[in-house]
C-alpha positions as CSV (number, residue, x, y, z in Angstrom):
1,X,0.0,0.0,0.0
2,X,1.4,3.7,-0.8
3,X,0.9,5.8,2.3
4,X,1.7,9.5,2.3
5,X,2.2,11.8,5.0
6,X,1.0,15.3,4.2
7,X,1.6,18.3,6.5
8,X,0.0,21.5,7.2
9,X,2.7,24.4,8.0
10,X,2.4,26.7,10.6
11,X,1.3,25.1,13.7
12,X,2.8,21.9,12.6
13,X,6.3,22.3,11.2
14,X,6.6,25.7,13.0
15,X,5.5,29.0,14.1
16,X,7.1,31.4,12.5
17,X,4.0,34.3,13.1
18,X,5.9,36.5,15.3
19,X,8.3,37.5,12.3
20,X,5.3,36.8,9.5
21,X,3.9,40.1,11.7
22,X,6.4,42.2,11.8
23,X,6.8,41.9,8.0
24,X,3.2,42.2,7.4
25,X,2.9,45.8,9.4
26,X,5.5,47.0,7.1
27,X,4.0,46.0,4.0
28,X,0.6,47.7,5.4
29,X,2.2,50.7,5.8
30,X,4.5,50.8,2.9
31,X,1.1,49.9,0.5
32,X,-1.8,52.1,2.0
33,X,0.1,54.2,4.8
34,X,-1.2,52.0,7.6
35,X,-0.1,51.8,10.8
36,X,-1.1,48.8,11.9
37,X,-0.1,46.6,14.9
38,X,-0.5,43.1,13.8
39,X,0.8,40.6,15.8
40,X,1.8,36.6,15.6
41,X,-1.0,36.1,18.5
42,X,-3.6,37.7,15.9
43,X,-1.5,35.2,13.2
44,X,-2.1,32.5,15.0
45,X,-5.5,32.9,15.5
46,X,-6.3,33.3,12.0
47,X,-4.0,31.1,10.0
48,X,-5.4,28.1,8.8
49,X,-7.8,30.3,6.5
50,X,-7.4,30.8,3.2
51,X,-5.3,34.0,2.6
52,X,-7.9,36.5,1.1
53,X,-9.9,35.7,4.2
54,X,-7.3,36.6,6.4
55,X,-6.8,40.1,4.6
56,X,-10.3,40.9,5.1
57,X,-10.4,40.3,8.8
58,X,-6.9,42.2,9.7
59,X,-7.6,44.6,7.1
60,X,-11.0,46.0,7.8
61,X,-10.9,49.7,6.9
62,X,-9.9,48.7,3.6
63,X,-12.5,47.0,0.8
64,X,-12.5,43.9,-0.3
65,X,-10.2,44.7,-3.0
66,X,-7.1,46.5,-1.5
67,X,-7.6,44.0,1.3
68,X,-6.7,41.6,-1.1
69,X,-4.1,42.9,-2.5
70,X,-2.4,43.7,0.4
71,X,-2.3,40.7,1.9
72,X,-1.1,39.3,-1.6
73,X,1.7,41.6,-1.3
74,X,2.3,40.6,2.0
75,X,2.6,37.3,1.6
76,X,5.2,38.2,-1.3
77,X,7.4,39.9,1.3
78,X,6.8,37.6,4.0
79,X,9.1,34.6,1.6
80,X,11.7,37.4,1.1
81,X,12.2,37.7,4.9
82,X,11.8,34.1,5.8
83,X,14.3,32.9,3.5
84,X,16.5,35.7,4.7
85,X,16.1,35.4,8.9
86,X,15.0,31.2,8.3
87,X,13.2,30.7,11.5
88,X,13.5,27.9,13.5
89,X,11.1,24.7,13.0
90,X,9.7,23.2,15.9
91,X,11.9,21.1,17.9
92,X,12.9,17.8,16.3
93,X,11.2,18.7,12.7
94,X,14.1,18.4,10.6
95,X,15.4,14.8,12.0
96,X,12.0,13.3,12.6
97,X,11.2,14.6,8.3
98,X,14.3,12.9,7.0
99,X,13.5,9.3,8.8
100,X,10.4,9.4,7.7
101,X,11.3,10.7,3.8
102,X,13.1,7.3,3.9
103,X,10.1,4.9,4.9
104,X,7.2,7.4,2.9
105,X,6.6,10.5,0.3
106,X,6.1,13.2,2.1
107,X,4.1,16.3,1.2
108,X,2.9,19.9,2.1
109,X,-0.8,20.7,1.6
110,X,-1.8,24.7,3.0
111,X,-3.9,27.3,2.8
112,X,-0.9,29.6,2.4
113,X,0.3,31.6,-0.5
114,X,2.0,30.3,-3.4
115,X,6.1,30.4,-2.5
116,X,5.3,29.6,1.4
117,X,6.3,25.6,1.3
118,X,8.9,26.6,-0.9
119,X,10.1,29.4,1.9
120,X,9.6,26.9,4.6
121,X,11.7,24.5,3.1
122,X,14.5,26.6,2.5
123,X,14.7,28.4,5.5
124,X,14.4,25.1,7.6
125,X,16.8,22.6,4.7
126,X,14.1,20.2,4.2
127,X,14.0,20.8,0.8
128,X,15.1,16.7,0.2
129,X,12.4,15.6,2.4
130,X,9.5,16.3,0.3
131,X,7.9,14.8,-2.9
132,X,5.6,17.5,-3.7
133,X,3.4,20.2,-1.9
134,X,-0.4,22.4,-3.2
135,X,-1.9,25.3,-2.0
136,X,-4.9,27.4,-3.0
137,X,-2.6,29.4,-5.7
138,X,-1.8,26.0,-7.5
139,X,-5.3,24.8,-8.4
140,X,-7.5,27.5,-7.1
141,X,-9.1,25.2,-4.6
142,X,-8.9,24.6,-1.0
143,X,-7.5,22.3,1.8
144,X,-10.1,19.0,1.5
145,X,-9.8,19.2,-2.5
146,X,-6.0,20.2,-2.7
147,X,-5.3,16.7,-0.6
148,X,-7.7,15.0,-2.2
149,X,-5.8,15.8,-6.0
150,X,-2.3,15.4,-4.5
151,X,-3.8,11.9,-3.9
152,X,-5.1,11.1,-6.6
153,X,-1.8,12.6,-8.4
154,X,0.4,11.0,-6.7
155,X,-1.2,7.5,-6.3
156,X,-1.8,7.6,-2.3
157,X,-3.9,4.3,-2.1
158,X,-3.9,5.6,2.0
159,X,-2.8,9.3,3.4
160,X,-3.0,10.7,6.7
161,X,-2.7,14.4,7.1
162,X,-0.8,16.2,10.0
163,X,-2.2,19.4,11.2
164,X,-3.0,21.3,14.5
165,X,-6.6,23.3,14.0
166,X,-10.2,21.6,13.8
167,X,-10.0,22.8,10.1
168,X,-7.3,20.5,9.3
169,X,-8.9,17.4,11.2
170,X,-12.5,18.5,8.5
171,X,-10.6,18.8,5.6
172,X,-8.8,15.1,5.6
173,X,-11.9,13.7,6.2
174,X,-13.7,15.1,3.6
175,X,-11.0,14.1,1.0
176,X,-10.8,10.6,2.0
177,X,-7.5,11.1,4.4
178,X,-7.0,9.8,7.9
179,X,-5.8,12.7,10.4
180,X,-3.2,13.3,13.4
181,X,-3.9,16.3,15.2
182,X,-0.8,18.2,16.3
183,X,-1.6,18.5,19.4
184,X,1.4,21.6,20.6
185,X,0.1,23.9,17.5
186,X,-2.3,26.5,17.5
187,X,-5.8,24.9,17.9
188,X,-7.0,22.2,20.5
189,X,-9.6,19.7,19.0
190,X,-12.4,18.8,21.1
191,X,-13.5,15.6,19.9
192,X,-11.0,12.6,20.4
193,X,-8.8,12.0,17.4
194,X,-5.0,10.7,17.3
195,X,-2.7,13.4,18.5
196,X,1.2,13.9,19.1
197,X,2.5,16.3,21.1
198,X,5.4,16.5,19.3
199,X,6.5,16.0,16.0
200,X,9.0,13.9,17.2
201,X,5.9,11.3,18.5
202,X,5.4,10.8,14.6
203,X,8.1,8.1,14.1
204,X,7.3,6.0,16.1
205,X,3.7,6.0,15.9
206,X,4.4,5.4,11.9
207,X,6.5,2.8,12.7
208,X,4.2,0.8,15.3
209,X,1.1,1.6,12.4
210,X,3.2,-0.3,10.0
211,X,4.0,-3.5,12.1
């Protein structure tokens, strides 16, 4: 059976929102003369959305429009400073990626911007690690459909999708996907799924699924 491991970013692989602020304030203000005061608490609360709905909810004396297009620009800028200050992952990310790249493909579905995986991967070196990655800029459609089409693409007859937000956990299941909630991210689950508490839980929970 081909099983794939797909990954949602922030709140999974890291949390880089404290510097994603920082450089969307200055984008605000740069574009439209804003001075806003966006922080990664407001970040975190918010990501897991698709980008356009993020503008319109930290943008909201703007229209539809500019908010738009300032949080396109933003997340232009944002994968000129990541891959310039490359935040840390969270702990363990990079060794617990490259044992499991050798047992199964792994991939990156998000709701992030087109150039985030690629940004991520970079800053953190896990470039080698993965087989392939989608976002809403690739196909125009969102989380449940995106990991539904990287299956289908890449012949997943099973996938199980790591992520930390209730969002996540309703997107694998409507594409078909089994889900692991990470547990030390952004969002806590109610309902009682399979959770880590670390990435580093992920190997050997892969390795005792497979026996």
């Amino acid at each position: 059976m081909n099983t794939g491991l797909i990954f949602d970013i922030d709140g999974t692989l890291w949390d880089a929102t404290d510097a994603i602020a920082i450089s969307y304030n200055k984008t605000a203000e740069r574009m439209y003369g804003l001075h806003t005061s966006i922080t990664g608490a407001d970040l975190r609360a918010l990501f897991g959305r698709e980008m356009h709905e993020i503008g319109e909810r930290l943008f909201t004396g703007l229209s539809v429009q500019d908010a738009h297009d300032l949080i396109d620009q933003c997340t232009v800028d944002e994968n000129v400073m990541l891959r310039e200050i490359k935040p840390e992952p969270y702990p363990g990310v990079r060794e617990t990626l490259r044992v499991l790249s050798e047992e199964f493909p792994l991939y990156i579905v998000s709701n992030c911007a087109s150039g985030y995986p690629e940004s991520f991967m970079e800053a953190t070196g896990t470039e080698s690690c993965f087989s392939g990655h989608l976002c809403p800029d690739d196909t125009g459609c969102g989380k449940a459909d995106n990991i539904r089409l990287l299956m289908e693409k890449e012949k997943l007859d099973n996938a199980i999708y790591i992520g930390d937000l209730d969002l996540d956990m309703l997107a694998a299941r409507k594409a078909g996907a089994g889900f692991i909630h990470a547990a030390y991210g952004f969002g806590k689950i109610a309902e009682p799924v399979q959770k880590i508490d670390s990435l580093t839980e992920l190997d050997t929970l892969m390795i005792q699924s497979a026996m």
